[in-house]
DOBAKOL-858844 format. One record per residue (C-alpha): residue number from 1; residue in three letters; z, y, x. Coordinates in steps of 0.05 Angstrom, whole numbers. Layout:
BEGIN
TIFI:NUM:ALA:Z:Y:X .
...
This chain:
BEGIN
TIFI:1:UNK:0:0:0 .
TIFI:2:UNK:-17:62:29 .
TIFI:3:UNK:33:125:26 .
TIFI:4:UNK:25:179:-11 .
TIFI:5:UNK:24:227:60 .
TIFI:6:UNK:-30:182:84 .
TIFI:7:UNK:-80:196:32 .
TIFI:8:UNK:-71:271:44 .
TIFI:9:UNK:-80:269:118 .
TIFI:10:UNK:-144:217:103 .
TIFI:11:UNK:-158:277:45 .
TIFI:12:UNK:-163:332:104 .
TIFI:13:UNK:-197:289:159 .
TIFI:14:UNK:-254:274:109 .
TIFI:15:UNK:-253:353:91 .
TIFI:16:UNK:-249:376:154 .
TIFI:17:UNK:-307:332:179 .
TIFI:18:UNK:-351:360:123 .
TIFI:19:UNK:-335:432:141 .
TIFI:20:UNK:-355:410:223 .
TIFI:21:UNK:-410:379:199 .
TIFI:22:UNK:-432:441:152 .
TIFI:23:UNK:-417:483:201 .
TIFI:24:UNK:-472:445:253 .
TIFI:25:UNK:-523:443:191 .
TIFI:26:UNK:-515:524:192 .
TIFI:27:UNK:-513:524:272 .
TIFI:28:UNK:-569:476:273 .
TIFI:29:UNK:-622:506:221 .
TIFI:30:UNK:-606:580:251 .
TIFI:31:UNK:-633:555:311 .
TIFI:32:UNK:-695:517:286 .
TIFI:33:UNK:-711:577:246 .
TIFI:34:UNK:-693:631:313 .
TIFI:35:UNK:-747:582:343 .
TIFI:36:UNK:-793:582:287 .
TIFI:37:UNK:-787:663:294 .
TIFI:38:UNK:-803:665:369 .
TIFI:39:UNK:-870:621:357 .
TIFI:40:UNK:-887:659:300 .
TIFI:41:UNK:-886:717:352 .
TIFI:42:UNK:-918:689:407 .
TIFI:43:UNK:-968:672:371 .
TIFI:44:UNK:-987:736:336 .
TIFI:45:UNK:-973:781:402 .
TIFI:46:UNK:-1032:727:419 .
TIFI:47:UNK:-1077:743:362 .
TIFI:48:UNK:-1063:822:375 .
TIFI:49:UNK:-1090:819:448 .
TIFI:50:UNK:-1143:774:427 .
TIFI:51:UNK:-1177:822:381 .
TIFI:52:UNK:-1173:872:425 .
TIFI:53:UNK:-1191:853:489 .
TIFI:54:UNK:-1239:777:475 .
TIFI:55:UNK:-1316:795:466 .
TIFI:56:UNK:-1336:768:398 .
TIFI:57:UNK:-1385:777:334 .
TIFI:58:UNK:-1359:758:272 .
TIFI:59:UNK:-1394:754:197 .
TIFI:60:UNK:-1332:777:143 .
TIFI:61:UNK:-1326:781:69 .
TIFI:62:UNK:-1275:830:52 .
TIFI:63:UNK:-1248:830:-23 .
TIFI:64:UNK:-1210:854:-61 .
TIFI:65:UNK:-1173:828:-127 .
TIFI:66:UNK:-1226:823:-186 .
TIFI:67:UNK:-1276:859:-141 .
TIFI:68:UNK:-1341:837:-113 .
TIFI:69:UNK:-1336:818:-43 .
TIFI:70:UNK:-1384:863:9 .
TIFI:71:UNK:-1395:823:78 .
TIFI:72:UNK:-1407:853:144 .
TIFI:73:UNK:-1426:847:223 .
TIFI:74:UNK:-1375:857:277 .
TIFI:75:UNK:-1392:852:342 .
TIFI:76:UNK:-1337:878:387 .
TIFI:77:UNK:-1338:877:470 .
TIFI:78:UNK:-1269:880:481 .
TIFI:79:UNK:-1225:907:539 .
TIFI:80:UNK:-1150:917:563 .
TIFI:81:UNK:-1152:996:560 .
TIFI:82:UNK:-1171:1024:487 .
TIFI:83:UNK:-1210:1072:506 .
TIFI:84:UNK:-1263:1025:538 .
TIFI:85:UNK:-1280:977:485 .
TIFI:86:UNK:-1336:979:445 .
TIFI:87:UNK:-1353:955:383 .
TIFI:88:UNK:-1411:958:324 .
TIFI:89:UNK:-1394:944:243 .
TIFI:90:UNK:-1458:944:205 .
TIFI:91:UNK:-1452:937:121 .
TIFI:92:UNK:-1506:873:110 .
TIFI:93:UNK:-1507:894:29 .
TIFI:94:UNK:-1523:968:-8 .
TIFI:95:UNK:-1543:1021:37 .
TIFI:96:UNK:-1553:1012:118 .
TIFI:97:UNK:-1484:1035:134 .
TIFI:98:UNK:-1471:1031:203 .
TIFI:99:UNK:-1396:1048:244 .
TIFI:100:UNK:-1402:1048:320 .
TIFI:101:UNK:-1336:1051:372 .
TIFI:102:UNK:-1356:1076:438 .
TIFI:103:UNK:-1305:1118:486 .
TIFI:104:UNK:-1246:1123:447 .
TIFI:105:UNK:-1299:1163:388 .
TIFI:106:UNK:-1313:1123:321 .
TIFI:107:UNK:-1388:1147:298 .
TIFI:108:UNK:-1405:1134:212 .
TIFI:109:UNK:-1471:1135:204 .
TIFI:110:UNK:-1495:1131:126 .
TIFI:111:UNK:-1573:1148:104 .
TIFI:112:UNK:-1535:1171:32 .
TIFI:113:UNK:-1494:1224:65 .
TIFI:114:UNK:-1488:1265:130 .
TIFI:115:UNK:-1462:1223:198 .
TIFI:116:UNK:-1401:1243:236 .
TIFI:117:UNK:-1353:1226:290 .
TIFI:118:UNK:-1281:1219:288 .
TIFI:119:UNK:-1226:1206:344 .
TIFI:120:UNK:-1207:1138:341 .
TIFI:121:UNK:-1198:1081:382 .
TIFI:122:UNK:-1222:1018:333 .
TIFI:123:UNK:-1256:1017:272 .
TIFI:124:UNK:-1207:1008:217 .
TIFI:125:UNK:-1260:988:162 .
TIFI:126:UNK:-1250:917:200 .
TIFI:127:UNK:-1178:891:212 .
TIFI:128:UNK:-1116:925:180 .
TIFI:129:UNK:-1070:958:216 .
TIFI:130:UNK:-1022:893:219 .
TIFI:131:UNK:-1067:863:265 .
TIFI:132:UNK:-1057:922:320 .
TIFI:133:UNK:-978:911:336 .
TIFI:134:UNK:-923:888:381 .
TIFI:135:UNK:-898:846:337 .
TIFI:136:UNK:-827:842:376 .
TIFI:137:UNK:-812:911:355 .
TIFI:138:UNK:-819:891:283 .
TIFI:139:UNK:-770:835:269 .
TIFI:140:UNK:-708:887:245 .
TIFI:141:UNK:-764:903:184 .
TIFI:142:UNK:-801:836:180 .
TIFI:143:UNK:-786:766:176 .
TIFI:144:UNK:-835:717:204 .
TIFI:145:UNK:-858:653:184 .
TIFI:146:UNK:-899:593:214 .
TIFI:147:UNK:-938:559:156 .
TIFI:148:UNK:-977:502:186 .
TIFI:149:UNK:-1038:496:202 .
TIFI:150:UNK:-1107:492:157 .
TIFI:151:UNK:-1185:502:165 .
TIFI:152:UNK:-1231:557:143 .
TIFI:153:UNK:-1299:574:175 .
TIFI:154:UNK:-1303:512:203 .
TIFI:155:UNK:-1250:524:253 .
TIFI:156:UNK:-1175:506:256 .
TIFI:157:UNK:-1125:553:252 .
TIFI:158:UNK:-1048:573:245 .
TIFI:159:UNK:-1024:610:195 .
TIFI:160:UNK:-957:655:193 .
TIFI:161:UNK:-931:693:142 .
TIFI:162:UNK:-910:766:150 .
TIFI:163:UNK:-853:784:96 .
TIFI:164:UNK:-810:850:91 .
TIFI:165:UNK:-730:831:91 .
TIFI:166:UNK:-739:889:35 .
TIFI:167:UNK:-783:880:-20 .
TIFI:168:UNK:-814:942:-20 .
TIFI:169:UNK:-880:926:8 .
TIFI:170:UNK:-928:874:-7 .
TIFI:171:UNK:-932:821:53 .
TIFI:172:UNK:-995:789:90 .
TIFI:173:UNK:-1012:709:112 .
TIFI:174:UNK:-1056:712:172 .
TIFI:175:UNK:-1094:648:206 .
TIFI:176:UNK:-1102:653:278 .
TIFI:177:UNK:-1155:612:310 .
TIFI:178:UNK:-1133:558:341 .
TIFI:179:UNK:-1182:571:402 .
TIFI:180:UNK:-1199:642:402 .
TIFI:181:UNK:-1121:664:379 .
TIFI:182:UNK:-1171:714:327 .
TIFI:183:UNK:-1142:732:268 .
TIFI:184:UNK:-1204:690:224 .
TIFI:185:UNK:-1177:710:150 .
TIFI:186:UNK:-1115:754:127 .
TIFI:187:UNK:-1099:748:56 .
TIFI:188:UNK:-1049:812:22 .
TIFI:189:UNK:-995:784:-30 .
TIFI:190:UNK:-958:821:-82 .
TIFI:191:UNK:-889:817:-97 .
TIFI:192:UNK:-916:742:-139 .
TIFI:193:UNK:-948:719:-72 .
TIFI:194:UNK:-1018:724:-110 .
TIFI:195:UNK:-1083:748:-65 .
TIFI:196:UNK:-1095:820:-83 .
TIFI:197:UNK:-1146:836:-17 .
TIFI:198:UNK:-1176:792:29 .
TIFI:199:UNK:-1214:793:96 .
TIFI:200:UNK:-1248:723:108 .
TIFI:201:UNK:-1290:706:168 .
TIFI:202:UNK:-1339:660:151 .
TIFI:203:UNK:-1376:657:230 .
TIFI:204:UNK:-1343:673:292 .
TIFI:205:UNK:-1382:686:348 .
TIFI:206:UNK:-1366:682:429 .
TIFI:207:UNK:-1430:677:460 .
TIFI:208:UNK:-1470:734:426 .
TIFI:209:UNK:-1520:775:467 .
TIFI:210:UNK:-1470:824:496 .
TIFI:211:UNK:-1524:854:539 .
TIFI:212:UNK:-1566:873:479 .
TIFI:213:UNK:-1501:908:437 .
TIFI:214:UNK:-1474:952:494 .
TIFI:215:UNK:-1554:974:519 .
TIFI:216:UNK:-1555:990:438 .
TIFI:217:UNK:-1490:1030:437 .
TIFI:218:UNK:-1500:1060:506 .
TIFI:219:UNK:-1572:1089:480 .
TIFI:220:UNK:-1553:1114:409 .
TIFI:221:UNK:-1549:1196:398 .
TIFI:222:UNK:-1483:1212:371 .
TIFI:223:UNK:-1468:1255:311 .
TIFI:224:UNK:-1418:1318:328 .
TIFI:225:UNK:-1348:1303:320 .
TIFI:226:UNK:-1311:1334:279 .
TIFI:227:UNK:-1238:1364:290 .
TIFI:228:UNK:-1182:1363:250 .
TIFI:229:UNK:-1136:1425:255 .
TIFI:230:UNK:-1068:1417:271 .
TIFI:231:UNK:-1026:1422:198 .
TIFI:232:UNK:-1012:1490:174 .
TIFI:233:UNK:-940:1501:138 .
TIFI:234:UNK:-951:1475:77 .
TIFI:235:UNK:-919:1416:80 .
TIFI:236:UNK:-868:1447:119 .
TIFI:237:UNK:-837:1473:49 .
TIFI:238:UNK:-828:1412:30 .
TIFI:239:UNK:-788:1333:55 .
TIFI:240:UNK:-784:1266:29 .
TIFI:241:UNK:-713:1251:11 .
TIFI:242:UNK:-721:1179:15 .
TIFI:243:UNK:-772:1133:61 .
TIFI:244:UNK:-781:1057:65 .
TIFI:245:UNK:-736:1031:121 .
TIFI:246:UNK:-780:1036:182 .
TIFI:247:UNK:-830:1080:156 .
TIFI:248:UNK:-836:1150:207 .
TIFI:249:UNK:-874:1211:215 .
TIFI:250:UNK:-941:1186:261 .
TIFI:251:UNK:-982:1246:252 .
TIFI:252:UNK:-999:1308:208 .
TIFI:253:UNK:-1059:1357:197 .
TIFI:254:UNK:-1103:1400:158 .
TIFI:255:UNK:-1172:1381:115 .
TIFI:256:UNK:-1216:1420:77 .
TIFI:257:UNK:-1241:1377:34 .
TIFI:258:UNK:-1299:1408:-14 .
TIFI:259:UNK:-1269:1477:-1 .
TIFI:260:UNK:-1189:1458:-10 .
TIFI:261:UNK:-1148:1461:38 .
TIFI:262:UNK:-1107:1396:36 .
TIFI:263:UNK:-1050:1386:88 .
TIFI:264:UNK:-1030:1317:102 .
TIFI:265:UNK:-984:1279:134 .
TIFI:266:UNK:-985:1198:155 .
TIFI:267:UNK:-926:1158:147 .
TIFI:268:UNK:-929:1086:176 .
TIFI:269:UNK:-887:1014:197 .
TIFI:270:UNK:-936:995:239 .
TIFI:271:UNK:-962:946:181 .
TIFI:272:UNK:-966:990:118 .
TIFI:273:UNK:-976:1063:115 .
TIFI:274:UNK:-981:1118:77 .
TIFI:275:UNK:-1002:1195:68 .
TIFI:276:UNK:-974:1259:33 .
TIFI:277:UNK:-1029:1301:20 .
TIFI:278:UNK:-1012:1372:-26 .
TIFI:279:UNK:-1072:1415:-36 .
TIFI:280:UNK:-1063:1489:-34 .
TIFI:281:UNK:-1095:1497:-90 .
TIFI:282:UNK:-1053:1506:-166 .
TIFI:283:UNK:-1032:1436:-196 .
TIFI:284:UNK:-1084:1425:-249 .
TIFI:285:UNK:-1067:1348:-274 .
TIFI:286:UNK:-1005:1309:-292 .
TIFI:287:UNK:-986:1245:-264 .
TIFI:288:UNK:-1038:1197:-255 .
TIFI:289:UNK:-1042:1126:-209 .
TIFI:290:UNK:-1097:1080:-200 .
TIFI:291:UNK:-1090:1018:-162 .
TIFI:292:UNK:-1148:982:-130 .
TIFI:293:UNK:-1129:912:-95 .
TIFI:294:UNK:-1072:936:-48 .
TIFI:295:UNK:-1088:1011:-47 .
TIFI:296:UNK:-1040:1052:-99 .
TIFI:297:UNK:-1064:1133:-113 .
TIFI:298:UNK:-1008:1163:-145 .
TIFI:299:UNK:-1019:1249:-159 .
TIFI:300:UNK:-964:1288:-190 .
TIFI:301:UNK:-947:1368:-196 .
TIFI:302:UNK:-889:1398:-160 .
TIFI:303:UNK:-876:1469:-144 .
TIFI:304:UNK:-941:1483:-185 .
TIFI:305:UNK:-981:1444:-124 .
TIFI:306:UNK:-1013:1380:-136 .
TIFI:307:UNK:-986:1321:-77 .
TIFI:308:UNK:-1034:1264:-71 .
TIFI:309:UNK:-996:1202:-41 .
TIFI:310:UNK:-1035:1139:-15 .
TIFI:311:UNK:-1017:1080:13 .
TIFI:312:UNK:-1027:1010:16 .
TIFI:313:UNK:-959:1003:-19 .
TIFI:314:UNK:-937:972:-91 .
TIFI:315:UNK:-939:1022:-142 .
TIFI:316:UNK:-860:1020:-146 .
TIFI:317:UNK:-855:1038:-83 .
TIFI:318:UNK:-908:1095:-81 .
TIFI:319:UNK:-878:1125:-151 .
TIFI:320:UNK:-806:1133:-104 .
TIFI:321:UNK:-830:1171:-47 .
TIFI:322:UNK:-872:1214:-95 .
TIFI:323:UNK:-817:1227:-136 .
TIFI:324:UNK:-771:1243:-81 .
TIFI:325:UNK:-809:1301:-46 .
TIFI:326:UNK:-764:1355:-53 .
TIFI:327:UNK:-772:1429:-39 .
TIFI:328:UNK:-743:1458:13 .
């Protein structure tokens, strides 16, 4: 017969082995999932040198939700400083569209309206700005997330999952060739994880005619390049009270856009961004927002001026920071 003392010591062994063996569960899968978090970094600090620096042509659908999809060439000659790579986009549906990188200068040329050139050091039109990071410096915003592998375009590739610790933002799966470390599609989710934009390679590319692209960008006759004036102080009457954790101030400037002057300033993560823009002009329309696949518009009156603000945020978060530009 055992004593009734017995049973309660037998009682606290067996509970204190489950709490030691909980606690090594919780020890155990922190690691595994630190780990998971360091490949998932690796591998996209991979992917971000790849596109930038790996000589490539790729044919892309981009699409976004309930939209028809437009594909495109890229043919990029890639290299470690920025201001030395060059690159061609050409639109293969509608009108011949073409965007050229060459020098640290980003040249649109468009038969339906007049070409210009713009400082810039890639051609956004072909990966988003997620694409173009050190991902280390993100991981206080973002968590990160290795998915497996799976095959599109005929090639294998990983795929990780970019997700905001706040849910704020929307959040990206990229798949990185397995060969190449390219970024080969990136799908945008909402807030339900469905596909609201997509970029989708369906060729890559290494052994192009480089020769032929850089005698073609080296001869072309550039359009004049246009400057942007440093921002006036418009926007300097007003602030955003409130900002998406990790969002900050990256640049700001003036526009005249069909004879307003619109002063505008670009808030970004480093993944998502955004822009302020108040016209100087009187406030002639109540709210309005129109979304288009991950793109939100939202334009309200304050102070009898009409502010503009764009991003490629939800609209929940895009009605905040409008609504919380305050005078000063």
């Amino acid at each position: 017969m055992k004593l009734p003392h017995y049973n309660f010591l037998l009682h606290c062994v067996k509970q204190s082995e489950n709490i030691i063996f909980a606690l090594f569960f919780a020890f155990f899968s922190a690691s595994i999932y630190a780990d998971d978090t360091n490949d998932a970094l690796a591998l996209l600090n991979k992917m971000n040198h790849a596109a930038q620096t790996q000589d490539y042509r790729i044919h892309f659908l981009s699409q976004d939700k309930d939209q028809y999809a437009t594909t495109f060439e890229y043919s990029h000659l890639g290299a470690t400083s920025k201001e030395a790579v060059n690159a061609c986009l050409r639109y293969l549906e509608g009108p011949d569209k073409e965007i050229i990188l060459h020098k640290g200068i980003t040249s649109y040329f468009q038969p339906d309206s007049p070409s210009f050139s713009i400082t810039s050091s890639r051609i956004i039109e072909v990966f988003p700005d997620v694409i173009y990071n050190n991902f280390n410096d993100l991981k206080d915003i973002y968590d990160f997330i290795i998915l497996g592998k799976a095959r599109t375009a005929n090639r294998s590739a990983q795929l990780v999952k970019i997700v905001a610790k706040e849910k704020d933002r929307y959040s990206y799966v990229i798949w990185i060739d397995d060969e190449t470390y390219l970024p080969i599609r990136v799908d945008l989710l909402d807030q339900n994880n469905d596909i609201i934009s997509q970029l989708k390679v369906i060729q890559l590319d290494d052994k192009f005619d480089k020769k032929q692209i850089i005698s073609y960008i080296n001869g072309r006759t550039y359009p004049i390049l246009l400057s942007i004036e440093k921002q006036n102080n418009l926007l300097d009457q007003w602030r955003l009270a409130w900002l998406p954790q990790g969002f900050k101030e990256i640049a700001a400037y003036n526009l005249n856009f069909y004879s307003s002057d619109i002063a505008t300033k670009l808030y970004s993560d480093g993944v998502f961004s955004f822009t302020v823009n108040i016209s100087s002009e009187q406030a002639k329309q109540s709210n309005q927002i129109i979304q288009q696949g991950g793109q939100t518009i939202y334009s309200t009156n304050l102070g009898h001026k009409n502010i503009i603000v764009i991003g490629n945020l939800p609209r929940t978060t895009v009605e905040r920071i409008a609504q919380n530009i305050i005078q000063k």
